[in-house]
N, C-alpha and C positions, 0 to 999 in steps of 0.2 A: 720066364719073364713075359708078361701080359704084351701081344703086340698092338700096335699104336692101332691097329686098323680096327681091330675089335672091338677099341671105342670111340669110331667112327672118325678116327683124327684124318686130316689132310695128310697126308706125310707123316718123315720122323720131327717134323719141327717142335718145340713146345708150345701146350697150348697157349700160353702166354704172346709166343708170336702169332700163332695163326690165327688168336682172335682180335687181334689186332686192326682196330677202324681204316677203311679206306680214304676214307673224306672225315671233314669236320663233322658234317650232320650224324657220323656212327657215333663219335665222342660221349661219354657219357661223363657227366659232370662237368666242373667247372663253369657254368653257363653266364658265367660273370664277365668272363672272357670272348664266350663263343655267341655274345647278341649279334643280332643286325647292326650291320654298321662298323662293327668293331674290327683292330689292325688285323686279328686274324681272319678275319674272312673278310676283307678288303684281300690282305695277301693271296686266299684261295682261289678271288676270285679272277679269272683267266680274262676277263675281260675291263678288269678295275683297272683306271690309269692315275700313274703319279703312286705308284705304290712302288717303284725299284729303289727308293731311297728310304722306305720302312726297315729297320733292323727293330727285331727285338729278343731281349732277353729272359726266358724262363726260368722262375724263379720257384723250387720247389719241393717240397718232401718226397720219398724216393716212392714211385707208383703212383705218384698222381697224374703221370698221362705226361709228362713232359715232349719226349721221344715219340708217343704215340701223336699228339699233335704237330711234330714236326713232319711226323711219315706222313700224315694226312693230309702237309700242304702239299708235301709235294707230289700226290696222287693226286691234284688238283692244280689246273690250271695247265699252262704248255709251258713252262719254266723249265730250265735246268736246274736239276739239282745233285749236290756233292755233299757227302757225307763226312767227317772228319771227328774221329776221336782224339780227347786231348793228351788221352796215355800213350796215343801210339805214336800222333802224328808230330810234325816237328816245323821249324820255320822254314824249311826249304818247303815240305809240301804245303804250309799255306802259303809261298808265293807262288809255289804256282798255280796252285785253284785262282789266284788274284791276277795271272799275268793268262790261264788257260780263259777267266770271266772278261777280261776285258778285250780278249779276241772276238772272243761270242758276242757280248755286244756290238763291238766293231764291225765285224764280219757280217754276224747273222741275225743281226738285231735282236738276238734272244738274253732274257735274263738268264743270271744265275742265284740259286737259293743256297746257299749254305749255311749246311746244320752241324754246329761244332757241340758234341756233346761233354759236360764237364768242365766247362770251358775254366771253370773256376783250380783244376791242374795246370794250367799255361801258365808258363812263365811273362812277364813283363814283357820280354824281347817276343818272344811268340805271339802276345797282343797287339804288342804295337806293328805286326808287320798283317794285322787286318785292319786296321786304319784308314790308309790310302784306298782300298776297295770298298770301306763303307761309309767314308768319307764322298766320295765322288761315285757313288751308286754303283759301283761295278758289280759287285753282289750285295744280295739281300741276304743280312745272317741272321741265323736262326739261331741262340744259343741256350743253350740247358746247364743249370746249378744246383744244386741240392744247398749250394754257401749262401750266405748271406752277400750277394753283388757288390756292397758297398765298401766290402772288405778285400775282395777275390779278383773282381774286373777293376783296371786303370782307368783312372777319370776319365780321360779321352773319349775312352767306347763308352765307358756308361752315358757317358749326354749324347753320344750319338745315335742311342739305343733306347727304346722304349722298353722300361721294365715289368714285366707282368707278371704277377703272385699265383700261384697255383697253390689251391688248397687241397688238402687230406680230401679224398672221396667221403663222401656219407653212406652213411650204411646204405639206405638206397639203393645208393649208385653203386656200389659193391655187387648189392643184393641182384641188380638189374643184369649187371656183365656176370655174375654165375649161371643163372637164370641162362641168359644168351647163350654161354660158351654149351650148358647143357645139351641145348636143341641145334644150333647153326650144324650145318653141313661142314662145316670147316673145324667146328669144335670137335666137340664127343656126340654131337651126330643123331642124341636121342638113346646113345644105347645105355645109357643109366637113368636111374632118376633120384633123387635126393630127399630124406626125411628132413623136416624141417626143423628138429632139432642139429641137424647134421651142417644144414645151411646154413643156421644162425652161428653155430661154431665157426666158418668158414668167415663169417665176416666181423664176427670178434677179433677172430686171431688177427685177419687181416691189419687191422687199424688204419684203413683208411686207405692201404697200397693192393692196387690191383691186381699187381703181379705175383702179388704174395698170394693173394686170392685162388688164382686163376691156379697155379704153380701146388696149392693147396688143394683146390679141386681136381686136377689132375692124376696126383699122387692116390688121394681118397678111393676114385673113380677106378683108376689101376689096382689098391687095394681090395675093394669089393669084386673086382670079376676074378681075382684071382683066387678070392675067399665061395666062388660061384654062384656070387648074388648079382645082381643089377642096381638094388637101392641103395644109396651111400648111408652108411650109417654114423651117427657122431662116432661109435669105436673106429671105422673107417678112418672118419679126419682125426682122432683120438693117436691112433697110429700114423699115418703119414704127416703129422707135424711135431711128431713125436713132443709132445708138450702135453699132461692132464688139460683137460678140459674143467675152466672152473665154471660153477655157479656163479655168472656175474652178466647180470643184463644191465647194461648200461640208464637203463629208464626206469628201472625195477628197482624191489626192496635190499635186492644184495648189492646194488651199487651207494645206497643209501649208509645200511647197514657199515660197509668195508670203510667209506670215509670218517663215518661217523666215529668207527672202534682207530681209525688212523688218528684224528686230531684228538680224541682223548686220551691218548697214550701216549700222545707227544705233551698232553695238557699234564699229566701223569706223571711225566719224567720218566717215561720205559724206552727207549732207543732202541733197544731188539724187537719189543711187539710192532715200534712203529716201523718200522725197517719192513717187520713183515707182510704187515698190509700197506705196507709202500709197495711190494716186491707182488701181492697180490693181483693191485691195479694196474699195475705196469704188465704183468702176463695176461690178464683181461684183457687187453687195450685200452684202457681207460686213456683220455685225450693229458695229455702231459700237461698241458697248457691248464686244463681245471683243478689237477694237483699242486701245480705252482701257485693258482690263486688262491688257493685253501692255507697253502702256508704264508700264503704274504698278510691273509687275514690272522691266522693264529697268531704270528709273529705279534701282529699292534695289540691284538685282542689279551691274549694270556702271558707275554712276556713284557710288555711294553717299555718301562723306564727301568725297570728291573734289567733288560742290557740292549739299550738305543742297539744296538751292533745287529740285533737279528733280524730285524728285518730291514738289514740291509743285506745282508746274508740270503734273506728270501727271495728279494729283489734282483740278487745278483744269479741267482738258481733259475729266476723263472726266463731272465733275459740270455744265459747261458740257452735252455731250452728252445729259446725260441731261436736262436743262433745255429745251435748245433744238430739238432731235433733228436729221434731216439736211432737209433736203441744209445746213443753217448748222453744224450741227456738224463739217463737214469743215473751218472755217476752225482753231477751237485744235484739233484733232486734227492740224493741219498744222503749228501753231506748236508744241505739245508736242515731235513726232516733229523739227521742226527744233532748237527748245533741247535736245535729249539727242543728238541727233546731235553738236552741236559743242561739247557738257558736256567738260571732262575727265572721263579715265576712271578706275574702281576697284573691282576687287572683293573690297577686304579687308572688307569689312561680310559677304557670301556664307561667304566665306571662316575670318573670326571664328566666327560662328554653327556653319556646320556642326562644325568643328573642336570646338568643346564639345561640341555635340551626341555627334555619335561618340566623345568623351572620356569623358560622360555614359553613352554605353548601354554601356561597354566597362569601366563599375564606379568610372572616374573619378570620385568623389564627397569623403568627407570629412565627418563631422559640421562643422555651423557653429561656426565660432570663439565662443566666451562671449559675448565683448563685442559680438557682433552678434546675440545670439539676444533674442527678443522679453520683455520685463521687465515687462509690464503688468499679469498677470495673477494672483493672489492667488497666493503661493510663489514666485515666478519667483526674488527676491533670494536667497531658501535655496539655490537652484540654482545661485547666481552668474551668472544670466543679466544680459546689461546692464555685468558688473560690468571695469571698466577702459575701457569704452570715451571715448571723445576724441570730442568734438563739434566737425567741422571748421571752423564760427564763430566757436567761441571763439578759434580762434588768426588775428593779423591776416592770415594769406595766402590763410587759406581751407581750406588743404589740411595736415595729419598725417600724423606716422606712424602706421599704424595693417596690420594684418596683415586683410585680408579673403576673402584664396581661403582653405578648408581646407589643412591640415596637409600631408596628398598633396600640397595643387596650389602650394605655396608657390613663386613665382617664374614659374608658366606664364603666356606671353603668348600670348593667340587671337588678338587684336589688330594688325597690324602696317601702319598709313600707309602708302603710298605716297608719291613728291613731286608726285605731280598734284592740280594745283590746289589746294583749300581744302587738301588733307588735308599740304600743304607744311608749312601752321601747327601743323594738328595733331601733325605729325610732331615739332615741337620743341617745342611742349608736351605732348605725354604722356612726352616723354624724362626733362622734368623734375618732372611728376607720379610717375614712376615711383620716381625719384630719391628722393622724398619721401617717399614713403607707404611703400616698401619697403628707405629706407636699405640 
């Protein structure tokens, strides 16, 4: 077993701890958070007043630094601070950080910070007995969620709480903290160095989590000196994340490529092909969230009235996604991309639209007919706005005759069903809608 020193580590800790930022200014990313001026460095700052009544709540995908910004404040500034897990910890010991905080300020005019990690595992009863201390300033909490807050935290603390969103790293930022942990004296110290195909692996797989990263480069780095090299090799990180390494650059021709072959084999009716380059982008890291859009567009695009149901279906996958993030969010991203695969298909909704459209820009217009122009407003009647028009209610079937395209467009259909699926039905009643309203 490769020891820790040999690549230059601090200690036995992992390198994921010990590159871990002292202060805000080490942070790398998020910088939407970390401007001038903002609650977290008001917090850091040891000299900022009117900040013991700041709480706030971190809200985040797992590796984007949550924890690592909490350690940061409190390596900043002359604050106390208390740590508390929500797996382990229980209501007795949050009252007494609440009853040990409100000595400390009594006694020794010192704040207290505390950082409740996951807070989104507390119970109700276990929230509401942080209330009274962040209510009335006793401490400043610091909490961390990977949940969606709205669901996880009690009303109470969330309006007590300022909630702030942490996004997935950029590659970048990935690229940056490898880079670091390479050289720091705390990392691996310089005793490797890394091919750049080896790198770029490192921060695909990541997706955006640092600690995956870092956890990743560690293993890689312990790989190659054991194999008696110093350069990390992709086979390196190929082995220690034991996962193939695909051909998939995110900006490149195979990221192009992979969605392209994804939506036409859901356009296709294949559910196994699309599955599989669903299952592609997802080992890539492809961003979940652009896969979700890609189906919410196919959904209107290639199935549209042929079954109104899928993209609602798609809708419902991308908002799961964003709820639950991955690696859970591959499950409806798998049933979405399955229900549209074996949707019937239709692109007269595509097809509809554009066709006005370019009817539209090409001078296809028409003043609006009288009896549809708007009669509300003082004069309208002198204009004979309103005047003939037929309220489809009043007649028992629902439906009138009644003239609605302009004069130009009298009789154009953009519209035209297909027999797949729903749009069968539809097909036979807009026949007789048409029938109707345009005797």
């Amino acid at each position: 077993m490769t020891d820790q020193a040999t690549l230059g580590g601090g200690g036995t800790a992992p390198l994921a701890a010990r590159m871990r930022p002292r202060n805000l200014d080490e942070v790398v990313g998020q910088q939407h958070l970390l401007r001038p001026g903002s609650p977290l460095r008001r917090l850091a700052d040891a000299e900022a007043k009117n900040t013991a009544g700041i709480s706030v709540i971190l809200w985040g995908p797992p590796g984007s630094g949550k924890t690592t910004i909490a350690q940061a404040l409190a390596g900043s500034g002359k604050r106390r601070f208390v740590q508390l897990s929500a797996i382990s910890a229980g209501v007795k010991d949050v009252r007494k950080v609440m009853d040990d905080a409100l000595r400390e300020r009594d006694f020794y005019d010192e704040q207290t910070v505390l950082f409740l990690d996951e807070i989104h595992r507390f119970t109700k009863a276990q929230q509401d007995a942080l209330l009274p201390g962040v209510e009335q300033g006793w401490v400043t909490l610091v909490a961390a969620t990977t949940e969606n807050p709205s669901f996880s935290v009690i009303s109470p603390l969330l309006s007590r709480s300022l909630l702030l969103t942490l996004r997935p790293l950029e590659d970048a930022d990935v690229g940056e903290l490898v880079d670091r942990a390479i050289e720091a004296p705390q990392g691996l110290g310089g005793a490797v160095t890394i091919e750049p195909e080896a790198r770029s692996a490192i921060i695909r797989l990541a997706s955006g989590d640092a600690r995956r990263a870092l956890t990743t480069l560690e293993a890689s780095a312990s790989g190659a000196q054991a194999d008696g090299h110093t350069a990390v090799t992709p086979e390196d990180v190929e082995g220690a994340s034991d996962q193939a390494l695909l051909r998939y650059d995110q900006n490149g021709d195979e990221h192009y490529d992979v969605i392209s072959a994804f939506i036409k084999s859901i356009r296709g009716s294949d559910p196994d092909a699309a599955v599989h380059y669903l299952a592609r982008m997802i080992v890539a890291g492809e961003d979940p969230r652009f896969i979700a859009r890609r189906l919410i567009v196919h959904a209107a695009e290639d199935i549209g009235m042929a079954d109104p149901q899928a993209l609602l279906v798609a809708e419902a996958a991308a908002s799961a996604v964003q709820l639950i993030g991955m690696p859970e969010g591959r499950i409806p991203l798998a049933e979405a991309t399955i229900y549209l695969a074996t949707a019937p298909k239709s692109n007269s909704t595509i097809v509809a639209i554009d066709s006005a459209i370019t009817e539209v820009k090409a001078g296809g217009i028409g003043r609006v007919p009288p009896p549809l122009r708007d009669a509300h407003y003082a004069g309208a009647a002198k204009l004979g706005h309103g005047k003939g028009y037929r309220y489809p209610h009043d007649d028992p079937s629902g439906v009138v005759e009644q003239q609605y395209l302009p004069d130009p467009l009298v009789g154009r259909e953009y519209y035209s069903p297909t027999e797949h699926g729903w749009e069968r039905e539809i097909s036979s009643r807009l026949e007789k809608l048409r029938r109707i309203t345009r005797q």
